[in-house]
TIKOL-164937 format. One record per residue (C-alpha): x, y, z; residue number from 1; residue in one letter. Coordinates in steps of 0.2 Angstrom, whole numbers, m for minus. Example, Ala and Ser with C-alpha at 12.3 -4.5 7.8 and 13.67 -1.06 7.14 Angstrom:
- X,Y,Z,num,residu
- 62,m22,39,1,A
- 68,m5,36,2,S
***
This chain:
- X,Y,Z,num,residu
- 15,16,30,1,X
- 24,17,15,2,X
- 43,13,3,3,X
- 58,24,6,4,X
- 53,25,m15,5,X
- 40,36,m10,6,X
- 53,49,m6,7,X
- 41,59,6,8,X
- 54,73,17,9,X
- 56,70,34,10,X
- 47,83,41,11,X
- 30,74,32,12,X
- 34,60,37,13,X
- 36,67,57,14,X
- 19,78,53,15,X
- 9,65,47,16,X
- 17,53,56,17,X
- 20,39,43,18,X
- 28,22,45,19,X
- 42,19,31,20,X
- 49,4,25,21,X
- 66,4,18,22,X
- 72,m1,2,23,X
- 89,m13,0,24,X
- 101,m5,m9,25,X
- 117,m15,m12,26,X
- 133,m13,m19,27,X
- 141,m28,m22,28,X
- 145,m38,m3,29,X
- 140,m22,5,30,X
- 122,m20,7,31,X
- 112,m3,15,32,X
- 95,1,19,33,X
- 88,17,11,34,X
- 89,31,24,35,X
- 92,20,39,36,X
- 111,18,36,37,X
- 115,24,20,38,X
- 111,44,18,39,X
- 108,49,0,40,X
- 126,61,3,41,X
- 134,43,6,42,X
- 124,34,m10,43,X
- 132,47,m23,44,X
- 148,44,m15,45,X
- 149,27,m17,46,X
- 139,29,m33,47,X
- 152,37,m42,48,X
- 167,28,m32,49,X
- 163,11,m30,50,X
- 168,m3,m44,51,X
- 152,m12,m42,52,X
- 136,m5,m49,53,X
- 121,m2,m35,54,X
- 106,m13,m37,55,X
- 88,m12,m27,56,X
- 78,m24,m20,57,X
- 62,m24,m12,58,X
- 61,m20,7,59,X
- 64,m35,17,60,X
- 50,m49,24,61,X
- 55,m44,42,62,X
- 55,m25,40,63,X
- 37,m27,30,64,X
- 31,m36,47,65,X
- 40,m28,61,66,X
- 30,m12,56,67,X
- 15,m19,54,68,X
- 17,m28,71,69,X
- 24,m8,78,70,X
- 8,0,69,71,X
- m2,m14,73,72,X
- m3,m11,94,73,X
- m6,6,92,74,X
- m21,4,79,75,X
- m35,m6,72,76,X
- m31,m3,56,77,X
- m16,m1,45,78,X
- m15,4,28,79,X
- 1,0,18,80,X
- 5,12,0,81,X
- 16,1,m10,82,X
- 26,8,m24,83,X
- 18,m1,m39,84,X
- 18,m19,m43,85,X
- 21,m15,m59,86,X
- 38,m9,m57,87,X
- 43,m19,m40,88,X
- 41,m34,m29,89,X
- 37,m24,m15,90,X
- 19,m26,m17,91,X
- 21,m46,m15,92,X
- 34,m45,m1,93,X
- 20,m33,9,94,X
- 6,m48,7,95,X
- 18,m61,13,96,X
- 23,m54,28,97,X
- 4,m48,30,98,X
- 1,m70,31,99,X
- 12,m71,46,100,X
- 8,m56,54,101,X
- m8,m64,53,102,X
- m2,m81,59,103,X
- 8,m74,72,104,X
- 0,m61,79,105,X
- m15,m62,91,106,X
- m28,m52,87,107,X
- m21,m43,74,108,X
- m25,m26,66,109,X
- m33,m27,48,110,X
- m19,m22,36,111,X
- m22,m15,19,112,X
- m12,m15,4,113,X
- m13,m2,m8,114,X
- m4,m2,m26,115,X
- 1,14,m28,116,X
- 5,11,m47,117,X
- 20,24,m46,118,X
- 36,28,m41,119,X
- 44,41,m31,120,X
- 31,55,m23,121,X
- 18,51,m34,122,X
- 17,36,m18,123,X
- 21,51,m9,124,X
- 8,60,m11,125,X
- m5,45,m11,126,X
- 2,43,7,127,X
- 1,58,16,128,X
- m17,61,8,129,X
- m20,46,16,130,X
- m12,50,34,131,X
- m20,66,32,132,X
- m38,58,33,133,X
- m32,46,45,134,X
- m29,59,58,135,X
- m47,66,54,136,X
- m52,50,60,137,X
- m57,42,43,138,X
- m57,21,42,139,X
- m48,13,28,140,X
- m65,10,18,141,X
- m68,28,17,142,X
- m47,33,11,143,X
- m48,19,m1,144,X
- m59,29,m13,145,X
- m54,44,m12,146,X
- m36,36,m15,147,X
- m42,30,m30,148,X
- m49,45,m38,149,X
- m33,55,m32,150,X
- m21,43,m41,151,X
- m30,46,m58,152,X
- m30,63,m56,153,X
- m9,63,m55,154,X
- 2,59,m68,155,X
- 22,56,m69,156,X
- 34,59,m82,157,X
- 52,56,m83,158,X
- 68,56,m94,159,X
- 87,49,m92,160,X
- 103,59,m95,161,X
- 114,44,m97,162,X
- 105,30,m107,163,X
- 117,16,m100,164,X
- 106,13,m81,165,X
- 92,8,m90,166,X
- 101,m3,m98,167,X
- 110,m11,m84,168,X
- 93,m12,m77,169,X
- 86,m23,m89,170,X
- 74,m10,m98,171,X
- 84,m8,m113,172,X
- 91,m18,m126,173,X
- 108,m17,m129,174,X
- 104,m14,m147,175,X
- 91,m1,m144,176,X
- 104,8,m131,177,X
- 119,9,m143,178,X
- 107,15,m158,179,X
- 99,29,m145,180,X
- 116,33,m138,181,X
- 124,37,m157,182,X
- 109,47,m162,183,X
- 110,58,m145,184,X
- 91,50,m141,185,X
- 84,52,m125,186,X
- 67,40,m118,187,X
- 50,50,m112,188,X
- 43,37,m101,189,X
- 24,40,m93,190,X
- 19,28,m80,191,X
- 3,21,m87,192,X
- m6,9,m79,193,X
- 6,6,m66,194,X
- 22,3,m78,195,X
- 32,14,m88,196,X
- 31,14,m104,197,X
- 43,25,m118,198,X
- 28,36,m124,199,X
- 41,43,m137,200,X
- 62,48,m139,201,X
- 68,64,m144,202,X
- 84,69,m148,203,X
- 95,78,m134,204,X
- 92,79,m113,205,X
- 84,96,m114,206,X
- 72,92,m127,207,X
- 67,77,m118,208,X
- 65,85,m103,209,X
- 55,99,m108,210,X
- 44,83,m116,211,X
- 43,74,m101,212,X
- 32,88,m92,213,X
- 23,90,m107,214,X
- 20,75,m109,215,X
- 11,73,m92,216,X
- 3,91,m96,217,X
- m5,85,m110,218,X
- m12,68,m104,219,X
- m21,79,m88,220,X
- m30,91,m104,221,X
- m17,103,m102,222,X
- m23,111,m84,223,X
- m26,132,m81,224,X
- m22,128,m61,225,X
- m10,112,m53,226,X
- 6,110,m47,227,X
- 23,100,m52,228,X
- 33,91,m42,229,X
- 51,91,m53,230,X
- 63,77,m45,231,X
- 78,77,m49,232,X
- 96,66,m49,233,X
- 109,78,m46,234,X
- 103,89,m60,235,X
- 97,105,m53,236,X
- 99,115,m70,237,X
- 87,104,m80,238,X
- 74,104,m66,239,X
- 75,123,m66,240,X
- 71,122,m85,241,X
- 56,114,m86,242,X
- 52,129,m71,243,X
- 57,141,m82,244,X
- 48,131,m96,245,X
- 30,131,m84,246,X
- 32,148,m82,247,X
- 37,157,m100,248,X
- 28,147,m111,249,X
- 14,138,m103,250,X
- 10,153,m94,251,X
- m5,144,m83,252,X
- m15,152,m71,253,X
- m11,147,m57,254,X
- 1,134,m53,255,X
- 16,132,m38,256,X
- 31,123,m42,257,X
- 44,112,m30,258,X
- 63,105,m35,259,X
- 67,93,m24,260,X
- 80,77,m26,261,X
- 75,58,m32,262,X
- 80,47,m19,263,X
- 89,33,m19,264,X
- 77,19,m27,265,X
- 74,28,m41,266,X
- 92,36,m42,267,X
- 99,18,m43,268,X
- 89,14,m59,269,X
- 90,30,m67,270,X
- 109,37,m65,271,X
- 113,53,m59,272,X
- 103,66,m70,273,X
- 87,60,m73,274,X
- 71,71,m70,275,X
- 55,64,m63,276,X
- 39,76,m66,277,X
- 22,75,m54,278,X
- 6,84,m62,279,X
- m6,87,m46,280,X
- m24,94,m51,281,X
- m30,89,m35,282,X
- m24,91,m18,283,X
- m16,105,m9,284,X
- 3,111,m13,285,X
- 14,105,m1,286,X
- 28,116,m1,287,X
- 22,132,3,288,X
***
């Protein structure tokens, strides 16, 4: 099981047959759960029509525990992917409702909580690796390491078009947002560590997103084979340029590529436009 923030597509989710636990998004009174009641159609909509501003928050105590109670009859075991603590309270919620299910529950399935340390499907990936072994008929004890050596192999990269939602979110200062805004700056942010950090600005959107997969490129020691993951926030034309960017200047030897949307988590606290980049060296491409 895993975060809607892990924006796997639905036919993984069906294929590997992985629980999801949905985010809260809110606009103002109003309040929707990622991809149970709100489509990501209906979020741009209300996005760009509504007076309030979204906001997140984690998935609730008693969706945390209803799956672990669902998962729970069918398994001895269950193992929970978190989007990172370092970003979210998710991974706290998920060891709360882990006490009652405890409490409550008679003979209750071992649940394990794993810290991701990313967002969006860098969890995704981490998650159906780990399904993928499940169905083999691997335990928990044997996923967990190979988990771990998976998630240092990837890397993510992303940049903002519209400086103003990490702003509203609380990850710039409002001095820091007007003196990036008049010099047309634009954030590179790495996760590292399990938080993201601004690695370094550059002036412009398509600078920075050419950076933003580079930037990831670099830190993998600049790879002959992998493949990239470009999310993206309604901004189709960017995502195809750092394609185009893979393709005419890096010139690998053998890489595969897939442009897919952000959802809704990550689209909340970046604005429409924003590119999110995933560098796998590891597993297999999904999207053939």
């Amino acid at each position: 099981m895993t975060d809607s923030a892990a924006d796997i597509p639905q036919k993984y989710i069906e294929k590997y047959d992985i629980g999801i636990v949905p985010t809260v998004i809110r606009f103002g009174d109003e309040i929707f759960y990622e991809n149970v009641d709100i489509n990501l159609e209906q979020f741009y909509e209300k996005f760009q029509n509504s007076r309030t501003y979204p906001q997140t928050a984690n998935p609730t105590l008693n969706h945390q525990y209803s799956l672990y109670e669902e998962l729970g009859k069918h398994s001895d075991e269950v193992l929970n992917i978190v989007i990172s603590s370092g970003i979210s309270g998710s991974y706290n919620t998920a060891h709360i409702a882990h006490r009652n299910y405890k409490r409550k529950v008679k003979n209750p399935s071992d649940i394990h909580i794993y810290d991701s340390k990313f967002a969006t499907f860098g969890i995704g990936l981490l998650a159906i690796k780990a399904a993928e072994m499940a169905k083999e008929g691997c335990s928990v004890e044997e996923i967990v390491p190979v988990l771990n050596d998976f998630r240092s192999s990837l890397k993510i990269g992303f940049t903002v078009e519209n400086l103003k939602y990490l702003h509203r979110g609380g990850r710039l200062s409002l001095s820091k947002f007007w003196v990036a805004k008049i010099a047309d700056m634009k954030p590179v942010i790495n996760f590292i560590d399990g938080k993201m950090d601004v690695i370094k600005t550059v002036r412009g959107h398509e600078k920075a997103v050419i950076e933003s997969f580079n930037s990831v490129y670099d830190e993998l020691g600049r790879p002959s084979k992998f493949n990239t993951y470009i999310m993206h926030a309604r901004n189709e034309d960017s995502a195809r340029l750092v394609k185009e960017h893979i393709e005419n200047q890096i010139q690998p030897e053998d890489w595969n590529v897939s442009i897919r949307e952000v959802g809704m988590t990550i689209a909340t606290h970046t604005g429409s436009g924003s590119i999110g980049i995933c560098v796998d060296t590891k597993y297999k491409f999904l999207d053939k």
